[in-house]
C-alpha positions as CSV (number, residue, x, y, z in Angstrom):
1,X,-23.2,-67.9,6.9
2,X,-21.3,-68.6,4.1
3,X,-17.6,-69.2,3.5
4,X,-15.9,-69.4,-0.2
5,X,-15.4,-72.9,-1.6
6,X,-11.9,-71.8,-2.5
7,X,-9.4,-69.7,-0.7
8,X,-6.3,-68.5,-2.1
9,X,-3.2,-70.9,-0.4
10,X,0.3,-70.0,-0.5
11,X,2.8,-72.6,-1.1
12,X,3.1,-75.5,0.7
13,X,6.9,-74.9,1.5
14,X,6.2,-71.7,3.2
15,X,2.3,-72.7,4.6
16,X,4.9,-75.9,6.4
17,X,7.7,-73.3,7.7
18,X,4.7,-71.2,9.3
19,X,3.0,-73.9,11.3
20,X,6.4,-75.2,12.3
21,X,7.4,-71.9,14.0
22,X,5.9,-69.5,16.9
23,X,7.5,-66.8,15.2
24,X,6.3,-67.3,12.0
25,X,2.8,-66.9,13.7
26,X,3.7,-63.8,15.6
27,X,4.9,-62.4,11.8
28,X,1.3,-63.2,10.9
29,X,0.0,-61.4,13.7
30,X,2.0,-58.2,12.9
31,X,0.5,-58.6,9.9
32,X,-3.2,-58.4,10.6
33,X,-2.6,-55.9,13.6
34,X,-1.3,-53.7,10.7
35,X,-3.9,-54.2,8.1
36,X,-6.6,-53.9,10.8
37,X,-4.9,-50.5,11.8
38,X,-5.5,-49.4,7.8
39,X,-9.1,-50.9,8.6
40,X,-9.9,-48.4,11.0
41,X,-8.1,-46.0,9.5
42,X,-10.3,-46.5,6.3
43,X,-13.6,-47.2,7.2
44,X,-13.2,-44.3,9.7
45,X,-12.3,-41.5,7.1
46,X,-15.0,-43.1,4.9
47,X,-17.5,-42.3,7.5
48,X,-16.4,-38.6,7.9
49,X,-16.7,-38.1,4.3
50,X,-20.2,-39.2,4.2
51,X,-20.6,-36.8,6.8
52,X,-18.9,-34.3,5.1
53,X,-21.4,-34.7,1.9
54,X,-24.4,-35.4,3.8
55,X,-24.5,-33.0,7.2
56,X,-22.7,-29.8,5.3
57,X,-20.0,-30.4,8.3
58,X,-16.3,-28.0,7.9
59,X,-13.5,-30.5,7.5
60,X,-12.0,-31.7,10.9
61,X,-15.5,-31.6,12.5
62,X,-17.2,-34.8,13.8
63,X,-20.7,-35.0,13.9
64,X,-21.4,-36.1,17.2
65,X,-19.4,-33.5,18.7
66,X,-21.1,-30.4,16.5
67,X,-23.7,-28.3,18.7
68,X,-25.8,-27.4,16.2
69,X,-27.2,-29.0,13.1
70,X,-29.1,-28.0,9.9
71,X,-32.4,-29.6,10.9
72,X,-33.2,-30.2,7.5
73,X,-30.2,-32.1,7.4
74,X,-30.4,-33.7,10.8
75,X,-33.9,-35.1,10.0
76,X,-33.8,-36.7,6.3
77,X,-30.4,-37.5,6.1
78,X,-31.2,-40.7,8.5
79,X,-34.7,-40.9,7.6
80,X,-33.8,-41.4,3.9
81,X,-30.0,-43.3,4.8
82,X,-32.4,-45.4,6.6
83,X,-34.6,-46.1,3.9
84,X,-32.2,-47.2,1.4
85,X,-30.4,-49.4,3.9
86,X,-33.5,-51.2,4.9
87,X,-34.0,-51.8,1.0
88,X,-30.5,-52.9,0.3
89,X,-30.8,-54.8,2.8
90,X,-33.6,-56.8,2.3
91,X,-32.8,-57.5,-1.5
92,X,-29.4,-59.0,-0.6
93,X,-30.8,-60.7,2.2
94,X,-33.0,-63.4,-0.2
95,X,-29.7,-64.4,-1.3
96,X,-27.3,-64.2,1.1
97,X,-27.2,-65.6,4.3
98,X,-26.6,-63.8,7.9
99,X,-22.5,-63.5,8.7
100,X,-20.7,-65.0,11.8
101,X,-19.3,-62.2,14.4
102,X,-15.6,-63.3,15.4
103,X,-17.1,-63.9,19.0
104,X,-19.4,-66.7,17.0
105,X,-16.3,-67.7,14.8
106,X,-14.0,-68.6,17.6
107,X,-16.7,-70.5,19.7
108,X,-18.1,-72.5,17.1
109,X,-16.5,-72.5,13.9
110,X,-13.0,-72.4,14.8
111,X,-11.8,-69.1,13.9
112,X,-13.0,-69.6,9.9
113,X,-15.3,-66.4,8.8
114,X,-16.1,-65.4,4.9
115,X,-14.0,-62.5,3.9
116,X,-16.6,-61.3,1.5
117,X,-19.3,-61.5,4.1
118,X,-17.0,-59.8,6.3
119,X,-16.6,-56.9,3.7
120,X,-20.5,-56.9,3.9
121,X,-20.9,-56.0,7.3
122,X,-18.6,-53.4,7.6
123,X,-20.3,-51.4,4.8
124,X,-23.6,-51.9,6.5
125,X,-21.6,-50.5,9.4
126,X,-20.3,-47.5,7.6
127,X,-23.7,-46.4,5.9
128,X,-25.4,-46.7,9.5
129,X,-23.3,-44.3,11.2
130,X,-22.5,-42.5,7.9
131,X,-26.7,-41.5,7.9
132,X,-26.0,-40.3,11.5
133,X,-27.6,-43.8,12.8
134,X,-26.5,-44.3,16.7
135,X,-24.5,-46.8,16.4
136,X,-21.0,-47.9,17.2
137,X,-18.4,-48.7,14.4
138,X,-16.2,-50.9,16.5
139,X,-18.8,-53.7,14.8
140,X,-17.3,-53.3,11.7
141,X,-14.0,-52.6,12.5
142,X,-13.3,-55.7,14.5
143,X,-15.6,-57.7,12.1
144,X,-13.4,-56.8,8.9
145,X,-10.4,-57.0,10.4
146,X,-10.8,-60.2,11.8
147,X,-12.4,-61.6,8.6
148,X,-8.8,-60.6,7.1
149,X,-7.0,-62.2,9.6
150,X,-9.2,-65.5,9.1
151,X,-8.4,-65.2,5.6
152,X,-4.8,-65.2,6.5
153,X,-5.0,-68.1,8.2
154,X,-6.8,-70.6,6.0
155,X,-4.5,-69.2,3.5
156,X,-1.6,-70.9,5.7
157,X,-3.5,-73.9,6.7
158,X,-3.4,-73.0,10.6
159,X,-4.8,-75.2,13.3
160,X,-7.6,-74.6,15.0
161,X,-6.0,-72.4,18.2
162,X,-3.7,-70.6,15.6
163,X,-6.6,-69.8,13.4
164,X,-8.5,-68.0,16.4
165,X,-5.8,-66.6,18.2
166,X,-5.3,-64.6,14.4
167,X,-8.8,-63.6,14.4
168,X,-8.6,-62.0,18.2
169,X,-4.9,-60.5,16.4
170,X,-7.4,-58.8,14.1
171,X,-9.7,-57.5,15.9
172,X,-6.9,-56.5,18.8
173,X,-5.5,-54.4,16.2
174,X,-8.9,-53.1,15.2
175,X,-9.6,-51.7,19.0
176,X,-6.0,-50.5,19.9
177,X,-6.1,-48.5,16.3
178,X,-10.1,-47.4,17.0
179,X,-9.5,-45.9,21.0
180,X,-5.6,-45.3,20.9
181,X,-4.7,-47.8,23.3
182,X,-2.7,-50.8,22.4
183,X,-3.2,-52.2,25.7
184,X,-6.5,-52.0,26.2
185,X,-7.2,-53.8,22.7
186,X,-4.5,-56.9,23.4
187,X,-7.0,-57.2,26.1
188,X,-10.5,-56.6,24.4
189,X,-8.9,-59.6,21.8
190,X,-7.4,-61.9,24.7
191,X,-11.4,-61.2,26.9
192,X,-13.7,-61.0,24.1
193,X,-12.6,-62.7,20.8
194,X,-10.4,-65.4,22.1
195,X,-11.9,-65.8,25.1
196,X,-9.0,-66.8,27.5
197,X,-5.0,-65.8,28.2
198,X,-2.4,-68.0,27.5
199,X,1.3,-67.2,27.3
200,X,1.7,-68.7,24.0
201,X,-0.6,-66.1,22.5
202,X,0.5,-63.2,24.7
203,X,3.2,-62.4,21.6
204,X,0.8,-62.4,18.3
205,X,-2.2,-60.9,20.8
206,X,0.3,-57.9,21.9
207,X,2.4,-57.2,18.7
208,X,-0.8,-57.5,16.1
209,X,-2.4,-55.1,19.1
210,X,0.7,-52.2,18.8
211,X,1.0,-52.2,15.4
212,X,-2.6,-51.4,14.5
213,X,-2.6,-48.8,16.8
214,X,0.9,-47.3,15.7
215,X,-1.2,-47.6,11.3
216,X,-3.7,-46.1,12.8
217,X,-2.3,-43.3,14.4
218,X,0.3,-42.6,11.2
219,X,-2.4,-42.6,9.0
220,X,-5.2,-40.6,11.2
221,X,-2.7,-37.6,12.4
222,X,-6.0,-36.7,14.8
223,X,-6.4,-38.5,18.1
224,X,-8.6,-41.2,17.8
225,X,-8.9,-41.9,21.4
226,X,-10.7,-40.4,24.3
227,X,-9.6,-36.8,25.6
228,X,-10.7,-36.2,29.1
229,X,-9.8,-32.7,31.3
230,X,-7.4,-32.6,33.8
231,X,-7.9,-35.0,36.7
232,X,-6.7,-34.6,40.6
233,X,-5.5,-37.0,43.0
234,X,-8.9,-39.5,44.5
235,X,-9.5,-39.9,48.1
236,X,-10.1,-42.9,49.4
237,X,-13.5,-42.9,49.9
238,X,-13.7,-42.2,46.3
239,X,-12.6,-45.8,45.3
240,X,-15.7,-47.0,47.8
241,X,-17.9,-44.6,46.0
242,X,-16.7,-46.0,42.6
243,X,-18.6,-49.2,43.5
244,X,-21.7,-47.8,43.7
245,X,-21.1,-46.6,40.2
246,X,-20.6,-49.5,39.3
247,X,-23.7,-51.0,40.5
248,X,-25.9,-48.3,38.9
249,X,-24.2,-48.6,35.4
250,X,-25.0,-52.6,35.9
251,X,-28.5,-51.8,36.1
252,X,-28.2,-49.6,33.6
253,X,-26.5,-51.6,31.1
254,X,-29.3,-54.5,31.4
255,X,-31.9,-52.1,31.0
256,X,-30.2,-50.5,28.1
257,X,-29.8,-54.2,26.6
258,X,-33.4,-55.1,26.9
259,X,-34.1,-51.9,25.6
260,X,-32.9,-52.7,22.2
261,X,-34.4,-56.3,22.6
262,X,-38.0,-54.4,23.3
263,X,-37.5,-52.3,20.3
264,X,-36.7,-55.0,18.0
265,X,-40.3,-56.8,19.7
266,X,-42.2,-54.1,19.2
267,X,-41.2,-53.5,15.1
268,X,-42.5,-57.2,15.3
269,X,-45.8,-57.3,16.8
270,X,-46.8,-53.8,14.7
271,X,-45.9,-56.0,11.5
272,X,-43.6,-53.1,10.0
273,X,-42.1,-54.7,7.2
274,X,-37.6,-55.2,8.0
275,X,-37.3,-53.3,5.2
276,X,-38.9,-50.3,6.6
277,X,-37.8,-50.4,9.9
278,X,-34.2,-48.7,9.6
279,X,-36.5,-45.8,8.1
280,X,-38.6,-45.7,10.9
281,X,-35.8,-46.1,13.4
282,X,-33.9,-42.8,11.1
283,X,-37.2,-40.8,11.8
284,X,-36.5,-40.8,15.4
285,X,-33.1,-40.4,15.1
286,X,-33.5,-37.6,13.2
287,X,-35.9,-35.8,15.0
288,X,-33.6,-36.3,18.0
289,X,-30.7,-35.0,16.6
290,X,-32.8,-31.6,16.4
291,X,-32.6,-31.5,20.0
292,X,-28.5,-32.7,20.0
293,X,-26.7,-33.7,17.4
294,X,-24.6,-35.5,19.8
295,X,-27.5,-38.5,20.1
296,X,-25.8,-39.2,15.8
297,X,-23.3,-41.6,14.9
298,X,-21.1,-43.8,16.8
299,X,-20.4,-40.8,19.1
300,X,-16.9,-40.6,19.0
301,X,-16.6,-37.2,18.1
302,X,-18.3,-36.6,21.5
303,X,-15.7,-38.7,23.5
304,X,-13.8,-35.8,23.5
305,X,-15.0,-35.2,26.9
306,X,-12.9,-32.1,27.7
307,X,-15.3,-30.4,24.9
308,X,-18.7,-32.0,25.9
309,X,-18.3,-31.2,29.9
310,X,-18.4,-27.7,29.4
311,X,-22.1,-27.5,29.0
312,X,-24.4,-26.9,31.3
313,X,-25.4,-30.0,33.4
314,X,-29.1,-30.0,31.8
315,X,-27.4,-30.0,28.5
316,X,-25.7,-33.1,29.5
317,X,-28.4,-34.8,30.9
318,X,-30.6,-34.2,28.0
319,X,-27.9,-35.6,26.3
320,X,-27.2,-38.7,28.8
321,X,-31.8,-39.4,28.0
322,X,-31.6,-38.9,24.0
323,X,-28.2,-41.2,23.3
324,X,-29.5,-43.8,25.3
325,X,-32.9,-43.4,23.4
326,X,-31.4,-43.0,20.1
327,X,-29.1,-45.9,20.5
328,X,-31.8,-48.1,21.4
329,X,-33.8,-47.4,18.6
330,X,-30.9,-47.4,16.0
331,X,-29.9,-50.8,17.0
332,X,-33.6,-51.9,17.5
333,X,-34.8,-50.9,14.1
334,X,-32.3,-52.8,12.2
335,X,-29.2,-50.2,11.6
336,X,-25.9,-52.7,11.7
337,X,-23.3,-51.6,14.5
338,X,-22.3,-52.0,17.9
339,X,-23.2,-50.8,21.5
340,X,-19.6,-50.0,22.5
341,X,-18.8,-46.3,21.2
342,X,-22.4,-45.5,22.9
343,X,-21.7,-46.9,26.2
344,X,-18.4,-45.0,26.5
345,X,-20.2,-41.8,26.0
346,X,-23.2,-42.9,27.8
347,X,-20.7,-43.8,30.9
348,X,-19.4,-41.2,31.0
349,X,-22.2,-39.0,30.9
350,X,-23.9,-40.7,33.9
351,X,-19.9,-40.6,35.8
352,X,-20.2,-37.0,35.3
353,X,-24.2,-36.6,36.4
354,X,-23.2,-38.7,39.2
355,X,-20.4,-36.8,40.7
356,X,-22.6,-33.6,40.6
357,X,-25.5,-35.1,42.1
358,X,-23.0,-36.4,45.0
359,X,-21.3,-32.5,45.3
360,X,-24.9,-31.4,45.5
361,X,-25.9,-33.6,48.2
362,X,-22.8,-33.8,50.4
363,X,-20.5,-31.1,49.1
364,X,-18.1,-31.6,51.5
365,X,-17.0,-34.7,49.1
366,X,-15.7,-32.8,46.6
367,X,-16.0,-35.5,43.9
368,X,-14.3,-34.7,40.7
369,X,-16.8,-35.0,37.4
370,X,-14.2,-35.6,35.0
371,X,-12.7,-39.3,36.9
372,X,-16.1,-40.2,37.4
373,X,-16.6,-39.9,34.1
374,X,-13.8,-42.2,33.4
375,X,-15.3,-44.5,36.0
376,X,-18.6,-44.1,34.3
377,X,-17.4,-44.9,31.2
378,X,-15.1,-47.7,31.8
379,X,-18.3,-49.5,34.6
380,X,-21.4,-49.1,31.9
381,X,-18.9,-50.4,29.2
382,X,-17.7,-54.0,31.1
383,X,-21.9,-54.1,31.4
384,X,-22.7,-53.8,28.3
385,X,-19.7,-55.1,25.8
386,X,-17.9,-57.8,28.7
387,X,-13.8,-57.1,29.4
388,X,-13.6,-55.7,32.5
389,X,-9.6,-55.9,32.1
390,X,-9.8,-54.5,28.6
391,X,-11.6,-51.0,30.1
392,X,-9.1,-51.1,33.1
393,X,-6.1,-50.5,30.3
394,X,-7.9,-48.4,27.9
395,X,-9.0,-46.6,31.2
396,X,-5.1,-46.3,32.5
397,X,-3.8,-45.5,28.7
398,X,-6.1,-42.3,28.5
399,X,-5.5,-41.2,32.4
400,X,-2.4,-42.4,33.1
401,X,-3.8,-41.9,36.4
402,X,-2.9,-45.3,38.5
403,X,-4.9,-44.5,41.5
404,X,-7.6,-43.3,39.4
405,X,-7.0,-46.9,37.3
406,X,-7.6,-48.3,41.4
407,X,-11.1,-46.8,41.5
408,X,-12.3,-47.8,37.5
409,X,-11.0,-51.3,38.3
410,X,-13.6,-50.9,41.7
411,X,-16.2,-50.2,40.0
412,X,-15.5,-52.7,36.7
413,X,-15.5,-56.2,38.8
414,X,-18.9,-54.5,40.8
415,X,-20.6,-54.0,37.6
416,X,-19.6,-57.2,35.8
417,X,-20.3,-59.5,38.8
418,X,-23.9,-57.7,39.2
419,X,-24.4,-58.1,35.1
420,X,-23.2,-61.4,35.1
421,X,-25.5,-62.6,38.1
422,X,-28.5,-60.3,37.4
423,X,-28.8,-60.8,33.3
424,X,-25.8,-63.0,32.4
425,X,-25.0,-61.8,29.1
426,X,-23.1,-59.1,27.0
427,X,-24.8,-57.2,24.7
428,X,-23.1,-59.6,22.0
429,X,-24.5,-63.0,23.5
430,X,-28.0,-61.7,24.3
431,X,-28.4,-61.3,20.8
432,X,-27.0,-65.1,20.0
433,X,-29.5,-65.5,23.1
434,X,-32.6,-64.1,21.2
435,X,-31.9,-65.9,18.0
436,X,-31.3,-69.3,20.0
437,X,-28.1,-69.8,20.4
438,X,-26.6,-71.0,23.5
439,X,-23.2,-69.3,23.7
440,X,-22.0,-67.3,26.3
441,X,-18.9,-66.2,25.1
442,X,-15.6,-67.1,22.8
443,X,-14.2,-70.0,24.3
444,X,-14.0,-72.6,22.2
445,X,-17.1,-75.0,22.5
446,X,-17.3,-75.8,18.4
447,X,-15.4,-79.0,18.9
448,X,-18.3,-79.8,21.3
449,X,-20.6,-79.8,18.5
450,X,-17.8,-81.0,16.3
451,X,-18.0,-83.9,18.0
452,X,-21.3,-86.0,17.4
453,X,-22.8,-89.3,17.7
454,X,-22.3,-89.8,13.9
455,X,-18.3,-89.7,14.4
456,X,-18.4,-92.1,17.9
457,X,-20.9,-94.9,16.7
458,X,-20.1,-98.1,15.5
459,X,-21.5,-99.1,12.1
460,X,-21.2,-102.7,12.6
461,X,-23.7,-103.4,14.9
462,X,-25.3,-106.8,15.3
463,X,-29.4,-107.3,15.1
464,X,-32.0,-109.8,15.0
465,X,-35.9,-110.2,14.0
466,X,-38.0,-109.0,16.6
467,X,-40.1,-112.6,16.0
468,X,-37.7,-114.5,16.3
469,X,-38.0,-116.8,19.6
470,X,-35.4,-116.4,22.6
471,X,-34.3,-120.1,22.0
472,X,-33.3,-119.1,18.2
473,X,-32.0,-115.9,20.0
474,X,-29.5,-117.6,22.1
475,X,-28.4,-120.2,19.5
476,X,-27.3,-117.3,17.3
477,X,-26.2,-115.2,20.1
478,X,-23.9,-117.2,22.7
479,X,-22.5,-115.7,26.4
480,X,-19.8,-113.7,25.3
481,X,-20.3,-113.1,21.9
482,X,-21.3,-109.7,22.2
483,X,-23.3,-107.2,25.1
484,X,-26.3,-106.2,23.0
485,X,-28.5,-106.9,19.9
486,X,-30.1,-104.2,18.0
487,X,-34.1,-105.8,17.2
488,X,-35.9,-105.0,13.8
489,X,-38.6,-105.6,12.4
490,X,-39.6,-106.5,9.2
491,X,-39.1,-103.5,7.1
492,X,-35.8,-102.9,9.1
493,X,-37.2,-99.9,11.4
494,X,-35.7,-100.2,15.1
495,X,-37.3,-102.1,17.4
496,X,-35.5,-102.2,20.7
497,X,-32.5,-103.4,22.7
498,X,-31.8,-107.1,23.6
499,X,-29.2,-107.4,26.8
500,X,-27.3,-111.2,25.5
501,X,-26.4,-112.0,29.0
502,X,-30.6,-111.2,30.3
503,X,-31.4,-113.2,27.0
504,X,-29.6,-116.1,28.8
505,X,-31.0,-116.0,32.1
506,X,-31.9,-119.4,33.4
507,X,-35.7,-118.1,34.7
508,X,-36.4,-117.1,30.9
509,X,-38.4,-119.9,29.3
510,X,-37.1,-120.7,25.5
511,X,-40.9,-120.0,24.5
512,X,-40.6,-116.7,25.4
513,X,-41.0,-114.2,22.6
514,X,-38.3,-111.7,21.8
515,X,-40.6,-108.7,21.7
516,X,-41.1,-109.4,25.8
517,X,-37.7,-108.3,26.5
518,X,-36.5,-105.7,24.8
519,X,-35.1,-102.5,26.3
520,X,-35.1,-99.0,25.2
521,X,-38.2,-99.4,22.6
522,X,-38.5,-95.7,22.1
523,X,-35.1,-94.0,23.4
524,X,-32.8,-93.8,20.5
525,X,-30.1,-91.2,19.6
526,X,-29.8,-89.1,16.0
527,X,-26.2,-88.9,14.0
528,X,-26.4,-85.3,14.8
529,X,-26.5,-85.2,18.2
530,X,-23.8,-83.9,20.0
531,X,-21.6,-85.7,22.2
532,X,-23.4,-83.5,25.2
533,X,-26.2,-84.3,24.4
534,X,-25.2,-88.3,23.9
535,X,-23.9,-88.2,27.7
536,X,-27.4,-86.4,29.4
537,X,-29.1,-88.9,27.1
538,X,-27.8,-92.3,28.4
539,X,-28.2,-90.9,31.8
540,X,-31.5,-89.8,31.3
541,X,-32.2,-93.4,29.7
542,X,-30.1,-95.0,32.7
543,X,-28.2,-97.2,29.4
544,X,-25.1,-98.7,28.5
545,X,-25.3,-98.1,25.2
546,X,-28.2,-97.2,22.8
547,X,-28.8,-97.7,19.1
548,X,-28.4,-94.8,16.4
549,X,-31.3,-94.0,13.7
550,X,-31.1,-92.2,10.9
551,X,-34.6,-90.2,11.8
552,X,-37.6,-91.4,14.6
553,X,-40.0,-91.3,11.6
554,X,-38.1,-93.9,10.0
555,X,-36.3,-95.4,12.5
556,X,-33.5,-97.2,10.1
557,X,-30.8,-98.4,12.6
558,X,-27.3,-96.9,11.8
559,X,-25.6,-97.8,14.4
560,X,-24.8,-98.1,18.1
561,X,-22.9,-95.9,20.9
562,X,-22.0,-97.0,24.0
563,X,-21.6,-94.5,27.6
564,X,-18.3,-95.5,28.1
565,X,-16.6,-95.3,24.4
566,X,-18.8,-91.7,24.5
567,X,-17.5,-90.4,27.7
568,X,-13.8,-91.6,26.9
569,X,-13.6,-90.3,23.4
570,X,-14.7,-86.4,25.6
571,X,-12.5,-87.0,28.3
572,X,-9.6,-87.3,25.6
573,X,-11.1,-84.4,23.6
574,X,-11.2,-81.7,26.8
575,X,-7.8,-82.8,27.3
576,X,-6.7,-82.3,23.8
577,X,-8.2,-78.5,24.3
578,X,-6.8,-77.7,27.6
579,X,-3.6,-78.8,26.2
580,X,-4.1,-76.2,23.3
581,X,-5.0,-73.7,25.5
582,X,-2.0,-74.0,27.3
583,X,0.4,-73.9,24.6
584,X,1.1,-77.4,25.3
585,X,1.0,-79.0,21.7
């Protein structure tokens, strides 16, 4: 991660009128919904030229949703895409380091991402599914645009809430443009990237999310959303049966999750060098796409369900085995992208398979493929990518159906509360998972960290030699002076603790030497510790307060921290965010 030492500021006149004014922030807002709206817009044509040049597609074809393929094409184009990006890759790699997501922004770095590095990852996007890797290009459409909303607001100055309610602007805009539904991506920003609702932020959230889908659409005349067939009125049962899909995409989606983290395991313990790996990972996508080119690219091409349903149900359950294979291995072997445009098509693949396999069973149901699919879709999407409200709207922009909206919102809660209990992770935090990081979503825990021993200890502590004698002790260190002593020894490492008032208990003898005493000998705390872990330290220590080192190998005291002062200094700094949240400051 890496962020410029200098970013362009506007004037201080104008940066003061901004954070003085709601509505100047909801201006900003407009203002990265519409630039992320000409990121998708971009970055989305870019990828159909590449396939264009590189697949020998007729213009206004999509790759994914093409039924045949040269296989000459089909095979080296990703074997050899692959291969260069794996290269590429690696070479920038030794200088660069890796790039925050906007889920990692907003929880830990306050909403601050590198433009440049930003810039970075959405080209790494676009080549992947420009080869025909299986991957999803919401990654780099949410990551650039955000980065330029970021950029927007260190540019003003914002505070901390401002600066990620812009970045979830950004990458509202990026998802209402990308699917067509402005809805649905005010939601994905409010669930996902921001990772609450509050009313102050309902404005910016909703205007940045209807102006990057109104660029989008006026610069992409096609639809960019999901088509689905005609869909009749659901029974009742129907919205009971909807939970069970839900439950089976949940198990799905975990599976699907620790697929990728098994493929990424096993390109470790064979050695294959990172660098190869994308190569590797384009072999089998190529040799997949032989079968169905639908298993290629992001897969949007192949949301156009009304087209994809017509084939024959083996087709699509070929299909349903090889995307789910393809995706796994794209992700797994190092290709940059996302998980979202794959479980959308995945989805609603399995809806569709499902319904059949119900009329097949118990024809008297009568189940209709195409909302299933929708169900499918929106259930194995809240497993895998989080925001069960966010498919709910993108479910009711492409149906319009309300009862139908009934059954998908079913199904959603049943699959997130099963994913949630069962695996507890999105597909985005079980990779912070497998690289060690410990958050779980958006919200705003980088103040936590913010906050450390080094900023709440008091410098001016007071020690003592540990040999001196408890009579010198007590003439230098009356009742009342102070609670405790810090002891040292000679060369000034830390000692232990010296309680003043048990110093001056009358059944101590004066002869008795300091070293007898002394508390806490080895339980110290580090300037880096958070305050967190400052609190589960004095409890595990049962102290009041405990001195501060500047390493345990050397031991040189820096300080001292006390329970109280810690736990009052993160009462008032919970309260502080709550306020925040609330639109209260």
């Amino acid at each position: 991660m890496r962020w410029p030492n200098r970013t362009f500021e506007v004037p201080h006149r104008l940066r003061a009128l901004v954070r003085a004014r709601e509505s100047s922030v909801i201006v900003l807002a407009a203002l990265a919904g519409s630039l992320a709206g000409l990121v998708v817009a971009g970055m989305g044509e870019l990828v159909s030229l590449m396939h264009l040049s590189f697949f020998g597609l007729d213009p206004g074809e999509r790759l994914s949703g093409v039924y045949s393929l040269n296989p000459i094409y089909a095979f080296l184009v990703p074997t050899l895409g692959g291969l260069a990006f794996g290269l590429v890759t690696s070479y920038i790699s030794r200088w660069r380091g890796s790039e925050v997501d906007p889920v990692e922004a907003n929880a830990l770095h306050g909403g601050r991402m590198s433009l440049r590095g930003s810039f970075y990852v959405a080209a790494q996007t676009v080549w992947s599914s420009g080869v025909g890797a299986s991957v999803g290009l919401e990654a780099g459409y949410t990551q650039l645009a955000s980065g330029i909303a970021s950029t927007l607001g260190r540019a003003f100055r914002l505070r901390r809430s401002d600066m990620r309610m812009l970045v979830g602007c950004g990458a509202a805009g990026a998802i209402a443009g990308a699917f067509g539904a402005p809805l649905g991506g005010a939601f994905y920003g409010f669930e996902l990237i921001i990772g609450s609702y509050a009313v102050a932020s309902l404005a910016p959230v909703g205007m940045a999310a209807l102006l990057g889908y109104l660029t989008a659409q006026a610069f992409t005349p096609d639809r960019l959303g999901i088509e689905t067939g005609t869909i009749s009125n659901l029974a009742v049962h129907d919205v009971v049966i909807a939970g069970a899909l839900g439950l089976l995409a949940a198990a799905f989606g975990i599976l699907l999750m620790r697929g990728v983290a098994a493929c990424e395991m096993l390109f470790t313990k064979a050695r294959v060098r990172s660098s190869l790996r994308p190569m590797l990972g384009g072999v089998v996508v190529g040799l997949l796409a032989m079968l169905s080119p639908q298993v290629m690219s992001s897969g949007h091409g192949a949301l156009h369900l009304t087209g994809i349903f017509k084939l024959p149900l083996a087709t699509i359950a070929m299909i349903f085995a090889l995307k789910a294979l393809a995706s796994t291995v794209s992700l797994g072997s190092g290709f940059r992208g996302g998980l979202f445009f794959a479980s959308l098509l995945l989805g609603a693949l399995g809806g569709q398979l499902f319904a059949v396999g119900l009329n097949t069973l118990w024809p008297t149901l009568n189940a209709n493929p195409d909302a299933y699919a929708i169900i499918g879709m929106s259930a194995l999407s809240v497993a895998v990518i989080g925001g069960p409200l966010t498919m709910v709207f993108i479910a009711l922009e492409t149906t319009g159906d309300l009862w139908l909206t009934t059954a998908v919102l079913i199904s959603v809660i049943i699959s997130m509360q099963v994913t949630r209990e069962f695996f507890g992770y999105s597909f985005t935090t079980w990779r912070f998972h497998l690289r060690g990081e410990t958050i779980r979503g958006a919200a705003d825990v980088g103040w936590i960290r913010d906050l450390t021993v080094a900023q709440m200890m008091r410098a001016d502590v007071r020690t003592t030699p540990v040999e001196a004698t408890l009579s010198a002790f007590r003439e230098a260190f009356p009742l009342g002076s102070t609670n405790q002593v810090i002891a040292v020894d000679e060369e000034g490492r830390y000692a232990g603790m010296i309680l003043v008032a048990e110093a001056h208990a009358a059944e101590l003898p004066a002869t008795v030497p300091l070293r007898d005493i002394l508390r806490h000998r080895d339980h110290v705390m580090l300037p880096q510790m958070t305050a967190q872990e400052a609190i589960r330290a004095f409890e595990k220590y049962e102290a009041e307060a405990l001195a501060v080192v500047d390493s345990v190998e050397r031991g040189q005291v820096l300080g001292l921290l006390s329970e109280a002062h810690t736990l009052r200094r993160f009462s008032d700094a919970s309260e502080r965010q709550r306020r925040e949240l609330l639109g209260e400051l």
